[in-house]
N, CA, C and O of each residue as an XYZ file, in Angstrom:
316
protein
N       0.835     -1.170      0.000
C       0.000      0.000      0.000
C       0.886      1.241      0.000
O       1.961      1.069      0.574
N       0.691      2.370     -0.479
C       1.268      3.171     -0.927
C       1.117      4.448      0.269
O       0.012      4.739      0.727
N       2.161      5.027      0.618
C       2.170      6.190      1.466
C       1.538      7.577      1.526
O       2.018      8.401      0.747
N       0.796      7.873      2.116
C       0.321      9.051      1.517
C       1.451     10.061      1.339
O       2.507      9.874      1.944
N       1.286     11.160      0.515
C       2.478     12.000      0.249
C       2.107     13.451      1.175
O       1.163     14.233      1.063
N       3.285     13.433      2.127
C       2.903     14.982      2.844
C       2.893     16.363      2.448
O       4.092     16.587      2.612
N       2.537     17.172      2.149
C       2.187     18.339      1.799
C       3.650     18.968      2.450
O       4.208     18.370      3.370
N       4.228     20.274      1.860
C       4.935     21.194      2.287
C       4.770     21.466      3.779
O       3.697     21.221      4.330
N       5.924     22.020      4.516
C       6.159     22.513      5.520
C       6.284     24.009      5.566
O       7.124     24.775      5.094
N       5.104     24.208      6.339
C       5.497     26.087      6.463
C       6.770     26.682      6.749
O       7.330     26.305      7.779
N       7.258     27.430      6.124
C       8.601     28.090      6.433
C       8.484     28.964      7.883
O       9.454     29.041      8.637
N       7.546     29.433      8.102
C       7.441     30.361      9.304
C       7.356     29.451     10.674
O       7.744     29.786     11.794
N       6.717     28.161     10.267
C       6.307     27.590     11.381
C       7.772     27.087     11.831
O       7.978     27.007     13.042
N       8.839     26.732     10.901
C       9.780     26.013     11.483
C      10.873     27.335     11.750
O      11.830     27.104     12.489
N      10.755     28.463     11.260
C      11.162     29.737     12.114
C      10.982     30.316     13.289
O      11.804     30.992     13.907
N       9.523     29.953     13.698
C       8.992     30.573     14.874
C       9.371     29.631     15.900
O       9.257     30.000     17.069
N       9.965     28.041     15.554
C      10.232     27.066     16.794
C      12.007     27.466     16.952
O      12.513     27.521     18.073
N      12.730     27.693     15.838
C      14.434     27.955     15.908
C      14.558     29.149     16.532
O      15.528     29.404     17.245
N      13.659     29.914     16.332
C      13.499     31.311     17.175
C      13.197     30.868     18.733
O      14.036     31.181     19.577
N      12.389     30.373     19.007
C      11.645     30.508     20.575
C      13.221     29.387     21.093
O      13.743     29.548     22.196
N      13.638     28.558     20.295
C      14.888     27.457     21.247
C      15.684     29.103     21.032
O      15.807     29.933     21.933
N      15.953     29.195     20.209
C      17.543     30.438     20.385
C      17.005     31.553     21.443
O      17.814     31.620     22.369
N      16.258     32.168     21.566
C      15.722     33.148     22.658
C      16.564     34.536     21.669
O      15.837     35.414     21.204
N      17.802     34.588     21.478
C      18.514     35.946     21.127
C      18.505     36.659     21.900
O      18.845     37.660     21.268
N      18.342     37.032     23.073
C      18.376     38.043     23.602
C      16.612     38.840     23.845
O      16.218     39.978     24.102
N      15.868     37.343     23.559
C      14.375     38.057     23.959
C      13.675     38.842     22.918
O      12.640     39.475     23.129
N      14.300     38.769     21.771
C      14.398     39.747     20.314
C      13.612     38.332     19.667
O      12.428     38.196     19.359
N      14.568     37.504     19.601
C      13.904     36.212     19.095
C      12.368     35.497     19.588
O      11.507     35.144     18.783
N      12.271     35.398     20.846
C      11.293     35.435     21.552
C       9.950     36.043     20.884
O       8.936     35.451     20.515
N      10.218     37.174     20.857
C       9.103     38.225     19.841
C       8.966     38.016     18.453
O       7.868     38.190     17.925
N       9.880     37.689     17.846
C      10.044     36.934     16.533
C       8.787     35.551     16.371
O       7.694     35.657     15.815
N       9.372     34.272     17.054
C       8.788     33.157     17.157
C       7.250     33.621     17.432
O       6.379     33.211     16.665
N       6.973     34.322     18.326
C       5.462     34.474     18.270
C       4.663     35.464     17.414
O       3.432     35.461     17.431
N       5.448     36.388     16.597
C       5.117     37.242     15.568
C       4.714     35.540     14.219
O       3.631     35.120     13.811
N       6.076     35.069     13.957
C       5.730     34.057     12.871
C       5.040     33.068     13.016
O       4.334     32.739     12.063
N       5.013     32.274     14.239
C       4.018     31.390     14.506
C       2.831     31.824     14.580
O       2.102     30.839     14.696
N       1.968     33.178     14.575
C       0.639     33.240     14.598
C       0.643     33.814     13.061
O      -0.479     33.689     12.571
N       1.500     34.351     12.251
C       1.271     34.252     10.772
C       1.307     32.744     10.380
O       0.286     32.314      9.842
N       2.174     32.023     10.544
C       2.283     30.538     10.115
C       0.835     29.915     10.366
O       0.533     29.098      9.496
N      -0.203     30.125     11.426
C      -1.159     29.278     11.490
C      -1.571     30.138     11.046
O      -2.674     29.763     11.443
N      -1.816     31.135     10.495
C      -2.873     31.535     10.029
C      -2.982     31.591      8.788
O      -4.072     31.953      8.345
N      -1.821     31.230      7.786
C      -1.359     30.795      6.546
C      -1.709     29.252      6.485
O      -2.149     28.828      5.416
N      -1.520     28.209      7.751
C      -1.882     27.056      7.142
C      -3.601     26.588      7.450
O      -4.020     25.458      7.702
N      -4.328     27.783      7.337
C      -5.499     27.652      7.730
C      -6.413     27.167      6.404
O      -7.583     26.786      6.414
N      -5.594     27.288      5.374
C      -6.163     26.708      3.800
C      -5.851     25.167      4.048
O      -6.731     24.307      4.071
N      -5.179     25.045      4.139
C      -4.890     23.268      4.838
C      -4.103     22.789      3.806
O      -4.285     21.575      3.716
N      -2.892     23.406      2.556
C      -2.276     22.961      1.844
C      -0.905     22.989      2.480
O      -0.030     22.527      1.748
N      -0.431     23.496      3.881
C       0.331     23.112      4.522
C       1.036     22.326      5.560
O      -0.009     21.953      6.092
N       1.676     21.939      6.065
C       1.582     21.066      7.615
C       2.434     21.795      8.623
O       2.959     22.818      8.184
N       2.632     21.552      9.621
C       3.154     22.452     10.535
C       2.950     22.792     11.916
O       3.831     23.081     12.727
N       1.409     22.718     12.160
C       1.174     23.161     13.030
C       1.567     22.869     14.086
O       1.885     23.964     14.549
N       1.786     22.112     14.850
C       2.967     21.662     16.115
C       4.199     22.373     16.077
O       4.328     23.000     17.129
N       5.246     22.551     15.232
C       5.996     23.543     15.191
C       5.758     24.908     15.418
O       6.453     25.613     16.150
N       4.472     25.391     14.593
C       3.928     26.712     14.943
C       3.366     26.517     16.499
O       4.080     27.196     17.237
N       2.852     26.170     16.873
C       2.436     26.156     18.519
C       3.562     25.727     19.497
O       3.428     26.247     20.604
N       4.548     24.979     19.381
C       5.978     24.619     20.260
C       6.677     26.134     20.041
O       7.179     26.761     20.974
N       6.612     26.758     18.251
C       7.552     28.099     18.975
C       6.945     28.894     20.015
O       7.430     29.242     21.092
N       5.472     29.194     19.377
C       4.644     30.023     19.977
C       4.560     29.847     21.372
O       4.461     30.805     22.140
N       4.590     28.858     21.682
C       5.233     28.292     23.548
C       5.988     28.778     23.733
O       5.970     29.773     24.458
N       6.877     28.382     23.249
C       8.914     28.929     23.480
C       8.688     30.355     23.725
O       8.745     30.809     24.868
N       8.396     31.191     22.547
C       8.614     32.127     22.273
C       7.584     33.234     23.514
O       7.973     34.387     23.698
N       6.528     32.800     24.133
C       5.795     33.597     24.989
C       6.182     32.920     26.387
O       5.559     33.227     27.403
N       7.130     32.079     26.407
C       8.039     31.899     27.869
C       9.106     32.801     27.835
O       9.496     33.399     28.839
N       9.610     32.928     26.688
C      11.027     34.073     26.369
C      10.465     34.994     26.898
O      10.894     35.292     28.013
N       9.245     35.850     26.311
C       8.743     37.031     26.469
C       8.404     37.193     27.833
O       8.688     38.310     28.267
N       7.850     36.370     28.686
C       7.658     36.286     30.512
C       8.554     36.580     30.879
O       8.467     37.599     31.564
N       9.984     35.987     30.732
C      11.186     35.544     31.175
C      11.526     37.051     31.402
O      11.578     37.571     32.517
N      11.811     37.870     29.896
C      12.054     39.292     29.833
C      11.178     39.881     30.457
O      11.613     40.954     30.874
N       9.964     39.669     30.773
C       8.987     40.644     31.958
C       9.579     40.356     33.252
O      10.039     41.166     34.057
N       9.510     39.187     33.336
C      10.203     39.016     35.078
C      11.934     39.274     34.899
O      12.552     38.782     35.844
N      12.395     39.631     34.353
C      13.824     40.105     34.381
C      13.716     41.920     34.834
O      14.059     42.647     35.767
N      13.080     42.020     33.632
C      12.411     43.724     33.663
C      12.420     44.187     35.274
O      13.267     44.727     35.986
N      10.775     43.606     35.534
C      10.556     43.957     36.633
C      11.409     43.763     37.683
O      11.647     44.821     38.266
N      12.011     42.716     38.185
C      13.423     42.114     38.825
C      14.236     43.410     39.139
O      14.287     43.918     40.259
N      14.823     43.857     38.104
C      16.093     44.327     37.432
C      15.799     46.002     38.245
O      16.601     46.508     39.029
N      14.169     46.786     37.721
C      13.515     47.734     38.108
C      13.511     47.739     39.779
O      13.205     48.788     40.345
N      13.746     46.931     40.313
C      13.309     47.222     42.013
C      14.823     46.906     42.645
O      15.129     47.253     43.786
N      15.509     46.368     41.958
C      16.596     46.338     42.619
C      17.567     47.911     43.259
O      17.355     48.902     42.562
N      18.549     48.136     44.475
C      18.764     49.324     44.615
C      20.081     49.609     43.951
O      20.536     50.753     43.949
């Protein structure tokens, strides 16, 4: 029996997960969740696959962004 053949991989979706692992400096962070909510919303025609990548950056990437709030604030009260 013959395999089904998988459809393309979103380019953004597998950007927005290399982004949220690298963090950059919290730059990346904002990145991964900028492209992962274009990426699903591009594979919403359904001629792409991806979506787990787009939602693992989009994770990553809005723990980065906490991380930099609780650094922020941290950083702000110290004397």
């Amino acid at each position: 029996m013959a395999r089904p053949v998988a459809g393309p991989v979103n380019g953004l979706a597998v950007a927005s997960l290399v982004l949220g692992i690298l963090w950059l400096w919290w730059v990346g962070s904002l990145l991964a969740v900028i492209f992962g909510h274009v990426a699903l919303r591009q594979m919403r025609s359904g001629t792409q696959y991806g979506r787990v990548l787009a939602v693992s950056g989009l994770v990553l990437g809005y723990v980065g962004l906490g991380a930099a709030i609780l650094v922020g604030v941290a950083t702000s009260f110290t004397i």
